[in-house]
C-alpha positions as CSV (number, residue, x, y, z in Angstrom):
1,X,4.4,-12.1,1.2
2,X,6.1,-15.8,1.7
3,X,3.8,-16.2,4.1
4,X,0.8,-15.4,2.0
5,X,2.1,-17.4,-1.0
6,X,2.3,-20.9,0.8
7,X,-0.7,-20.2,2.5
8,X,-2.3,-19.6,-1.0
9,X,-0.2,-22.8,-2.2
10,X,-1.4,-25.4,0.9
11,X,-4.6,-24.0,1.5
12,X,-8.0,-23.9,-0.1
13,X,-7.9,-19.9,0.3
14,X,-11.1,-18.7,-1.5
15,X,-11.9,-15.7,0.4
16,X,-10.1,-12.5,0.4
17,X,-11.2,-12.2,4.0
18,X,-9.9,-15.7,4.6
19,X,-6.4,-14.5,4.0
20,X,-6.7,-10.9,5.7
21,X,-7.6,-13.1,8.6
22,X,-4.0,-15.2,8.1
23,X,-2.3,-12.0,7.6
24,X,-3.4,-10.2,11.2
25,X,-3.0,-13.6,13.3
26,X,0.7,-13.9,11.7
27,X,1.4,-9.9,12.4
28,X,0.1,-10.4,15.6
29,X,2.8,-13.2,16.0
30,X,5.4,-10.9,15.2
31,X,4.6,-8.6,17.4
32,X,4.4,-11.3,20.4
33,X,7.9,-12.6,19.2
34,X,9.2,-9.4,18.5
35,X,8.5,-7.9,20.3
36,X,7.3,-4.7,18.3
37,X,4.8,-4.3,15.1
38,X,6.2,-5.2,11.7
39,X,7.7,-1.9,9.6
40,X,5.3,0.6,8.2
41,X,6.4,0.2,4.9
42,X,5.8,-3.4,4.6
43,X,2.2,-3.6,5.8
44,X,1.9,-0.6,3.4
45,X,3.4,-2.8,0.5
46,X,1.4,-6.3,1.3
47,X,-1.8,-4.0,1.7
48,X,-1.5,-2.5,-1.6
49,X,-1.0,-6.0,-3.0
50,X,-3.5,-7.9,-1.8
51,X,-6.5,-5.5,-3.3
52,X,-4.3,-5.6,-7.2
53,X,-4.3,-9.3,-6.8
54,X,-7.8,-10.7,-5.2
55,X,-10.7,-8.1,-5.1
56,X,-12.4,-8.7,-8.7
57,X,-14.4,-5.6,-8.3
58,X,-11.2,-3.5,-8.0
59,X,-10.0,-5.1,-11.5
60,X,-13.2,-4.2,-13.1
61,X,-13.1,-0.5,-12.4
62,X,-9.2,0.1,-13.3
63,X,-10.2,-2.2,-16.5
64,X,-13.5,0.6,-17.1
65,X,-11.0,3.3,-15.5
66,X,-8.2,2.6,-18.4
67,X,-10.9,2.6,-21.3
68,X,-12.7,5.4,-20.1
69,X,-9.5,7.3,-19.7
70,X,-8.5,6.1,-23.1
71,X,-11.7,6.8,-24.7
72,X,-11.9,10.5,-23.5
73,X,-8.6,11.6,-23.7
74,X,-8.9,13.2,-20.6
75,X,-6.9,14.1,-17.5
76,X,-6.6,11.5,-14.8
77,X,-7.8,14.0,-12.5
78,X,-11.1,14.6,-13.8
79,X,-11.8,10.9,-13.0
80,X,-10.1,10.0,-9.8
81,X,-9.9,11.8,-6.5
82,X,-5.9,13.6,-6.6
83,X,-4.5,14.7,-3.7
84,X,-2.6,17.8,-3.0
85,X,0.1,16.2,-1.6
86,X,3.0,15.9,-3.9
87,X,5.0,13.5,-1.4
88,X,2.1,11.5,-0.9
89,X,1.8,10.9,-4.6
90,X,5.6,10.4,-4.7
91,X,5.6,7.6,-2.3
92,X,3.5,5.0,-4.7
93,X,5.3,5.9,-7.8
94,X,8.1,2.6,-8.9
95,X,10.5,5.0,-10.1
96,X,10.5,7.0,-7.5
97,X,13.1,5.7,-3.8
98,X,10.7,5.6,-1.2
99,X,12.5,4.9,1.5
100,X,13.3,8.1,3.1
101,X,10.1,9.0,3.8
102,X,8.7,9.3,7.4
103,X,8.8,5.6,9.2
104,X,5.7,6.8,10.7
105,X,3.8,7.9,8.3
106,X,0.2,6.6,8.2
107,X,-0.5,3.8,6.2
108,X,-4.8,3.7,5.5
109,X,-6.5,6.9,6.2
110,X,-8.6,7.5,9.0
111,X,-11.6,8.6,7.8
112,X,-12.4,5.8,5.2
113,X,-16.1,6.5,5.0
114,X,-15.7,10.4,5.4
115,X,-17.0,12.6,2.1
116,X,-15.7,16.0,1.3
117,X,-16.4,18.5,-1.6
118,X,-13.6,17.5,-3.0
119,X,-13.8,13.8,-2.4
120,X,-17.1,13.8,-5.1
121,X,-15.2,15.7,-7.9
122,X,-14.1,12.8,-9.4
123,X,-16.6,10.5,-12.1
124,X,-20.0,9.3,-10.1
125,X,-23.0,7.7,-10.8
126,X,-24.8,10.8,-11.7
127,X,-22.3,11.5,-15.0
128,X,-22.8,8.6,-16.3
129,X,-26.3,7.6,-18.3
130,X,-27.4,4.7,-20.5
131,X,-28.6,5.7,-23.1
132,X,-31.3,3.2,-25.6
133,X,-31.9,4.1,-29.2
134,X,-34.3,2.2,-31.6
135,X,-32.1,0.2,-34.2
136,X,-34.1,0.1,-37.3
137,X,-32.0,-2.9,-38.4
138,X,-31.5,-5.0,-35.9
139,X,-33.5,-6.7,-33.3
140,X,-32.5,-4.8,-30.2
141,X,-32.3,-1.2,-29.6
142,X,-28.5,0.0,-29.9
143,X,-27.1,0.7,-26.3
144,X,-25.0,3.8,-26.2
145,X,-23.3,5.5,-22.9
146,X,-23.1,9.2,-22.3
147,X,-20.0,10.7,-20.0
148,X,-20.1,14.1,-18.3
149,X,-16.6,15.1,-18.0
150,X,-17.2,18.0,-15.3
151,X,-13.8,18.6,-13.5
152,X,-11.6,19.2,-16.5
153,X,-8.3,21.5,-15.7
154,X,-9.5,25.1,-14.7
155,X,-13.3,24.2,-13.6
156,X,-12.7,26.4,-10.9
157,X,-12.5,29.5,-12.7
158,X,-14.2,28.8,-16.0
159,X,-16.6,25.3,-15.7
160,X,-17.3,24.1,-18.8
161,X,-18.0,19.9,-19.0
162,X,-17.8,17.4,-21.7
163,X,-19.8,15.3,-23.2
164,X,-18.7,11.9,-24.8
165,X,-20.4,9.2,-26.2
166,X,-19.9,5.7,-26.1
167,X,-20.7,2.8,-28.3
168,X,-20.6,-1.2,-27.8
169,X,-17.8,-2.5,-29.2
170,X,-17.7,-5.9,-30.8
171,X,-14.5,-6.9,-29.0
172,X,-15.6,-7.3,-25.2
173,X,-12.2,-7.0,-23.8
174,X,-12.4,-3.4,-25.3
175,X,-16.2,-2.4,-24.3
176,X,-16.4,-0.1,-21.8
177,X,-20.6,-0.6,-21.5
178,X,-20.2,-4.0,-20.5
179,X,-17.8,-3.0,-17.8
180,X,-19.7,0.0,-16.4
181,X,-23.1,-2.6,-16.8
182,X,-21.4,-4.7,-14.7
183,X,-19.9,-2.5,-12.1
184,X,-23.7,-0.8,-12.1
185,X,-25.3,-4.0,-10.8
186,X,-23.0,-5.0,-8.0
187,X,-23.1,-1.4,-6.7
188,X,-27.2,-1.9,-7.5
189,X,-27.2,2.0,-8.8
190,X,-30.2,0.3,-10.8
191,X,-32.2,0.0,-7.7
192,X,-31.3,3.7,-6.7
193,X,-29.6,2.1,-3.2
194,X,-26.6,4.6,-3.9
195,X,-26.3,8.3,-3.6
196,X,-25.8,10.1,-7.2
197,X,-23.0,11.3,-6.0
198,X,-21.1,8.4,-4.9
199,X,-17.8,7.9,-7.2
200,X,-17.8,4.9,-9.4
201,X,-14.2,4.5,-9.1
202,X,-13.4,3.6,-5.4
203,X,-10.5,2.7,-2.9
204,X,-10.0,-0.2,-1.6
205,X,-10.1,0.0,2.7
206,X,-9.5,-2.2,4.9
207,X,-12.2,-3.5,7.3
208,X,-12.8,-6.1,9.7
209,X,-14.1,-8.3,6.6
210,X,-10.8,-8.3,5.3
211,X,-9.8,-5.8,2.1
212,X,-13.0,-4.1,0.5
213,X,-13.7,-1.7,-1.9
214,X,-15.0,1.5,-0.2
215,X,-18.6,2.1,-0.4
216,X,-18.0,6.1,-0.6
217,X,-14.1,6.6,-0.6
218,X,-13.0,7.8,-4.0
219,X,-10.0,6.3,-5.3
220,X,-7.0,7.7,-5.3
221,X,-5.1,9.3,-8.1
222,X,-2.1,7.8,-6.3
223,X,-3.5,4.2,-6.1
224,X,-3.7,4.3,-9.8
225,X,-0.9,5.1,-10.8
226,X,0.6,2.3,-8.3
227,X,-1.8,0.1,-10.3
228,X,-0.9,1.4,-14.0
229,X,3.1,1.1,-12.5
230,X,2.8,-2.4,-12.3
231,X,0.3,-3.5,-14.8
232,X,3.3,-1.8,-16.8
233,X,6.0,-3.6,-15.1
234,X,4.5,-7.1,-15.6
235,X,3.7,-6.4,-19.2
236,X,7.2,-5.7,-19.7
237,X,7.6,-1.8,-20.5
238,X,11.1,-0.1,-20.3
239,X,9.2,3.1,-19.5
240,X,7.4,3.7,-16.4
241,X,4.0,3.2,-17.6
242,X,1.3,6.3,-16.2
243,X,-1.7,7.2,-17.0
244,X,-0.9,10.3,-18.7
245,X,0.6,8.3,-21.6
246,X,-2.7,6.2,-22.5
247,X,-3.6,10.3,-23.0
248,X,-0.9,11.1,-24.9
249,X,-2.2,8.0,-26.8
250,X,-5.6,8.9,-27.8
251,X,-4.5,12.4,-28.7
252,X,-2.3,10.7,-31.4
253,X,-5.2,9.3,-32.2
254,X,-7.6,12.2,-32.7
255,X,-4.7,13.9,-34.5
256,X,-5.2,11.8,-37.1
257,X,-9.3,11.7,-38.0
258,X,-10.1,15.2,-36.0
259,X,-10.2,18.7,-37.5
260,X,-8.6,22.0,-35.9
261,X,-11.7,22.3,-34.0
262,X,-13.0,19.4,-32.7
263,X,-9.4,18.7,-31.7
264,X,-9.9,22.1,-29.3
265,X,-13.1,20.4,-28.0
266,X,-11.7,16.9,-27.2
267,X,-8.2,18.2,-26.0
268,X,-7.3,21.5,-25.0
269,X,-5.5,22.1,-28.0
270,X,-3.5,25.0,-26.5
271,X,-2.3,22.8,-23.2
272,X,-2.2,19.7,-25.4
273,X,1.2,20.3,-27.2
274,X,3.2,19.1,-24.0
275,X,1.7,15.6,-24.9
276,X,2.7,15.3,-28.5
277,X,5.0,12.6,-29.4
278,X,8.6,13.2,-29.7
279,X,8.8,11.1,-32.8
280,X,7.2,13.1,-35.7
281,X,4.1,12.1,-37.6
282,X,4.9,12.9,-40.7
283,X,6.9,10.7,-43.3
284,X,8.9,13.9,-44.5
285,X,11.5,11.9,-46.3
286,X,8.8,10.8,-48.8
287,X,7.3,13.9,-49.1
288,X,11.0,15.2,-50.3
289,X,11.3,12.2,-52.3
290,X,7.5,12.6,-53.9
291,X,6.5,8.7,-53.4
292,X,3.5,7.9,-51.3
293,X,4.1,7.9,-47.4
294,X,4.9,4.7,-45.1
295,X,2.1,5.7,-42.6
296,X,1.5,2.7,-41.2
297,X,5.2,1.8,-40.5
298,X,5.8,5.2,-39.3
299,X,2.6,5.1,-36.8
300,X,4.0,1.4,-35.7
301,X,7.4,2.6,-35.1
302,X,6.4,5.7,-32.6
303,X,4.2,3.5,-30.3
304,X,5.7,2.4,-27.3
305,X,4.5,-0.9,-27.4
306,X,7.1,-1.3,-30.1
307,X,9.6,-1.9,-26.7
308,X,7.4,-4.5,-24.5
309,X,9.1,-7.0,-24.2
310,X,7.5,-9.8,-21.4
311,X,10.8,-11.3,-20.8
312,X,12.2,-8.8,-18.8
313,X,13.1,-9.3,-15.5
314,X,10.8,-8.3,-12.5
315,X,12.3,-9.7,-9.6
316,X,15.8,-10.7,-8.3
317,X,17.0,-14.1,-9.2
318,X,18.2,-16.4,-6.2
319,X,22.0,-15.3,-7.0
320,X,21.0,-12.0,-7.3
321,X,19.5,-11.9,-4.2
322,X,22.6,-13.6,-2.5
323,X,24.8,-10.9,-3.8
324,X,22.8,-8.4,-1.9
325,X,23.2,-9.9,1.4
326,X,26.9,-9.3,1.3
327,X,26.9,-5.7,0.1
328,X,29.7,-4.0,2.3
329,X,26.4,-1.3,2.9
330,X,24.4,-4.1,4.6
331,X,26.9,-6.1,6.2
332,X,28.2,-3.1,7.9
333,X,24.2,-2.0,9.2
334,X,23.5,-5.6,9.9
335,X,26.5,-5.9,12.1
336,X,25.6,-2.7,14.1
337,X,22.0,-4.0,14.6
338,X,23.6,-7.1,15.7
339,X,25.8,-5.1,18.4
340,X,23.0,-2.8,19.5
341,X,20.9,-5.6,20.3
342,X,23.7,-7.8,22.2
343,X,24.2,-4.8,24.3
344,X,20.4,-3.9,25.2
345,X,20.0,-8.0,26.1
346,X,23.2,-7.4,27.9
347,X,21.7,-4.2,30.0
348,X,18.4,-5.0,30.2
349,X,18.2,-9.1,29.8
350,X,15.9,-8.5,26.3
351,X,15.2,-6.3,23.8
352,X,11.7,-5.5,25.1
353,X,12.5,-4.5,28.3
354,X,15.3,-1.9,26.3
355,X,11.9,-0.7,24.4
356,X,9.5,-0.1,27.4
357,X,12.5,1.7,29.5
358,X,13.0,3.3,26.8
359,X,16.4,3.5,26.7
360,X,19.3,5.1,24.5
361,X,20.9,2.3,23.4
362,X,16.9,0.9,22.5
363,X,16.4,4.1,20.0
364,X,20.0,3.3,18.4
365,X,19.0,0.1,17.6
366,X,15.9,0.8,16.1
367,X,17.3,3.6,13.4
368,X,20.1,1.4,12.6
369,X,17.2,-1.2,11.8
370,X,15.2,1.6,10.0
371,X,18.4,1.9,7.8
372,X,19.3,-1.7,7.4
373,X,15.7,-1.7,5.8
374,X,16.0,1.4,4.0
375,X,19.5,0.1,2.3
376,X,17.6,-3.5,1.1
377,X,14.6,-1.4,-0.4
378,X,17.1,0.7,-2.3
379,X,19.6,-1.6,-3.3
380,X,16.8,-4.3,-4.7
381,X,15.3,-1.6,-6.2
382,X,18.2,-0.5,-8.1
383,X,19.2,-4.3,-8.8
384,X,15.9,-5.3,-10.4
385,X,16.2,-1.3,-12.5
386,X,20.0,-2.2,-13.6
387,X,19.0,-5.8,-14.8
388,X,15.8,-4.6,-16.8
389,X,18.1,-1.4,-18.8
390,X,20.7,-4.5,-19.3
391,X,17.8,-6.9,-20.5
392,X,16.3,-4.1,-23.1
393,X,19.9,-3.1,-24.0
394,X,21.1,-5.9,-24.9
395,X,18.2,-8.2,-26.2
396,X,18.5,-7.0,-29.4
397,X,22.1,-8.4,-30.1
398,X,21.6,-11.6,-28.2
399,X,18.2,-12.2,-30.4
400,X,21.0,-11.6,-33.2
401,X,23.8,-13.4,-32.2
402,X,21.5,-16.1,-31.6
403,X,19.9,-16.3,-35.2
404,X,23.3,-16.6,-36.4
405,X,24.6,-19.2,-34.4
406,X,23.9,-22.0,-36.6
407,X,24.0,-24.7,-33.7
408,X,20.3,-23.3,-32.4
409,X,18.9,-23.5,-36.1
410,X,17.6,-26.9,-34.9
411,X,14.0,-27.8,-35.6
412,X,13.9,-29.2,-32.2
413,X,14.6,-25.7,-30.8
414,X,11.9,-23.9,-28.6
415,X,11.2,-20.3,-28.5
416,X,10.3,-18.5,-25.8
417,X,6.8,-19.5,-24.4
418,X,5.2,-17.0,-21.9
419,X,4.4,-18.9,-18.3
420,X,0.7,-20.5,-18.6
421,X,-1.6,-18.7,-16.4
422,X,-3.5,-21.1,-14.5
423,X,-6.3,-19.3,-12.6
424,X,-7.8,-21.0,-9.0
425,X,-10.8,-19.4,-9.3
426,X,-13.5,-21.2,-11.7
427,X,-15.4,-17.5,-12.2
428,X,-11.8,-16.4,-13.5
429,X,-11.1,-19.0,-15.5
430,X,-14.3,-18.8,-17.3
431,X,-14.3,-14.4,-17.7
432,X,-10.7,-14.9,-19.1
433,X,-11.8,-17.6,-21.7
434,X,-15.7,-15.2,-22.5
435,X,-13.1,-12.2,-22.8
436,X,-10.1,-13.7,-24.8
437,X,-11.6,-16.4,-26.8
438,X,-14.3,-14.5,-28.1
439,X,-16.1,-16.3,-31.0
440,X,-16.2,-13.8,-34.5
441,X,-18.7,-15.4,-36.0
442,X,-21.8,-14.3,-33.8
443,X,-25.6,-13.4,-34.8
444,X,-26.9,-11.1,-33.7
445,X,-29.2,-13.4,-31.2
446,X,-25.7,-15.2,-29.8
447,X,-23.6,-11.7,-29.5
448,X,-26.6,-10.6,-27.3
449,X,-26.8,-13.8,-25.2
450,X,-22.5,-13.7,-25.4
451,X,-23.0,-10.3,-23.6
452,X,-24.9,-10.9,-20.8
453,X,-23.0,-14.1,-20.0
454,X,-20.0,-12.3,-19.8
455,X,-22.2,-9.7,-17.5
456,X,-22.8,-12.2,-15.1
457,X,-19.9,-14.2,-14.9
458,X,-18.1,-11.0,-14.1
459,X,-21.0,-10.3,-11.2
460,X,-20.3,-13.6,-9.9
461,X,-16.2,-13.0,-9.7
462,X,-16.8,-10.3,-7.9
463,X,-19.2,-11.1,-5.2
């Protein structure tokens, strides 16, 4: 990733293709100098990074994805393709050690372009419909989108689907019609060039363009969780953010407006009760005391955004990082790696040669290198976990201590400022700015004309 980032630095990179290209001549390199491929586990991790951070279409359908998802109250499964593989699901998850699973385990699958029965049982083109309805009041029709929910828990033995309804919301950054507009166009469902069944929500594959979104693939349920993992990570959750908690969330929700049976309709009611909060809803202590009820504080109080805090760590600082390199763990596999390989250059005059005879002493150097990488993975892993509980645990107090320290009640004093996000792209820059700087005071003419700016300044990001 080094490697990457000063390319991305030095270079006018515009192209995700441009850098896939950098990234196989320099494992290629390896390889030669190596002489063997780089680890697994690190292609796997660079691979899954390179799709969160440069394919635009990818960020619009986990943007639609999360709404959706939101908006429904429904199961992650009945949008996204889930495997049956509970280690397979395990491997992606941040809180979860990775590194004893198989070295050889496959990174991509095989059959990228390969469509099963169970591969379209996920949300496609064919659930979805846009819906037009005559505004008396306005001077366009109102745009509404209907969702067919079809592969909710138990469909196999008792298929009933869902339908929801969606509205335009004044807020863009919130609208799910834009997105799924959007997404529509670039995958030209319009023109009726894709198959009904084809899942909206795709994975991204490599190919020999570089890192594309799959034009069949479903994505993973696996994939997005990795995604919601560190979208919750960078945002500065204490919790490991999943996608079962923006259900959780809307259930709250519902509770609140929805009766005893539309709450059975949209939820489950029965299953639902795993997902209540643990904090309870009710202001009890006014109803003993007879005085009217602190909803609103008590509401603000049981969200877990009431623990973000950006500031928390989410990487090693330099010292940090120093500290690990002498761990007794690593010293001691480093220095056995070191010995193995003096003594296969010393029998076999390199460490190739060792490989292709494939010697003893050649297989004992390359577990101990399988568990000199293991022990990094773990012990950065639990470094970067022990310095975000400190951070969250101790905030508080310092925020505290440092209100009542009267040397920092300067005026010249500057509070924390999060990092200015400076974007390389000019089709970035200018969806951020149409998304978060949305003018409120919009006719009805300029929201329309707002809209389908934002439309296709998000089509031209992503092609």
């Amino acid at each position: 990733m080094t490697f990457l980032k000063w390319i991305l630095d030095h270079h006018r990179v515009q192209k995700k293709s441009s850098l896939h290209e950098y990234w196989r001549v320099w494992r290629m390199l390896y390889r030669k100098c190596v002489g063997r491929s780089l680890h697994a586990k690190v292609m796997e991790e660079v691979n899954d990074t390179l799709p969160l951070s440069l394919t635009g279409d990818k960020r619009l359908q986990i943007a639609l994805l999360i709404l959706i998802s939101a908006y429904t109250a429904t199961r992650p499964g009945a949008l996204v393709y889930v495997a049956r593989n509970n280690k397979e699901q395990r491997r992606y998850r941040i809180s979860e050690d990775s590194a004893d699973d198989d070295e050889n385990e496959s990174v991509n699958d095989d059959n990228d372009n390969m469509m099963d029965g169970e591969e379209v049982k996920t949300l496609c083109y064919e659930d979805v419909a846009l819906i037009t309805l005559p505004n008396p009041t306005g001077i366009r029709d109102i745009l509404a989108m209907e969702i067919n929910i079809q592969y909710t828990k138990g469909h196999q033995k008792n298929p009933r689907r869902k339908l929801y309804i969606l509205s335009e919301v004044d807020t863009l950054i919130f609208d799910a019609i834009v997105l799924m507009v959007t997404i529509a166009i670039i995958d030209d469902a319009f023109e009726s060039k894709i198959k009904s069944k084809t899942p909206i929500f795709r994975q991204a594959v490599s190919s020999t363009n570089g890192v594309q979104t799959s034009d069949r693939k479903a994505l993973r349920y696996h994939t997005y969780l990795y995604y919601i993992q560190r979208l919750g990570f960078a945002a500065g959750f204490p919790q490991i953010l999943e996608p079962y908690q923006i259900r959780r969330g809307s259930g709250e929700a519902v509770d609140a407006v929805g009766t005893q049976a539309l709450l059975q309709q949209v939820k489950d009611a029965g299953i639902f009760q795993a997902y209540i909060n643990e904090r309870v809803q009710c202001d009890v202590q006014a109803a003993f005391l007879g005085r009217p009820s602190a909803d609103a504080l008590i509401k603000a109080v049981s969200h877990m955004s009431r623990y973000v805090d950006p500031r928390a760590p989410t990487e090693l600082t330099e010292s940090g990082l120093n500290t690990l390199k002498s761990h007794p763990e690593i010293v001691r596999l480093r220095q056995l790696r070191d010995n193995l390989t003096q003594e296969a250059r010393r029998q076999y005059g390199t460490v190739k040669n060792a490989e292709a005879a494939g010697s003893k002493i050649s297989e004992m150097r390359q577990k101990a290198e399988a568990a000199l990488r293991c022990s990094k993975v773990k012990l950065r892993n639990t470094a970067v976990k022990e310095s975000r509980e400190e951070f969250f645990n101790t905030v508080d107090t310092r925020e505290v201590n440092k209100q009542l320290d009267s040397t920092l009640l300067g005026l010249d004093q500057e509070g924390w400022k999060p990092t200015k996000v400076e974007h390389a792209i000019e089709e970035r820059r200018l969806v951020a700015k149409l998304l978060c700087e949305q003018p409120s005071d919009l006719t009805h003419q300029t929201n329309l004309e707002y809209r389908i700016q934002t439309i296709n300044t998000l089509i031209a990001l992503c092609r």
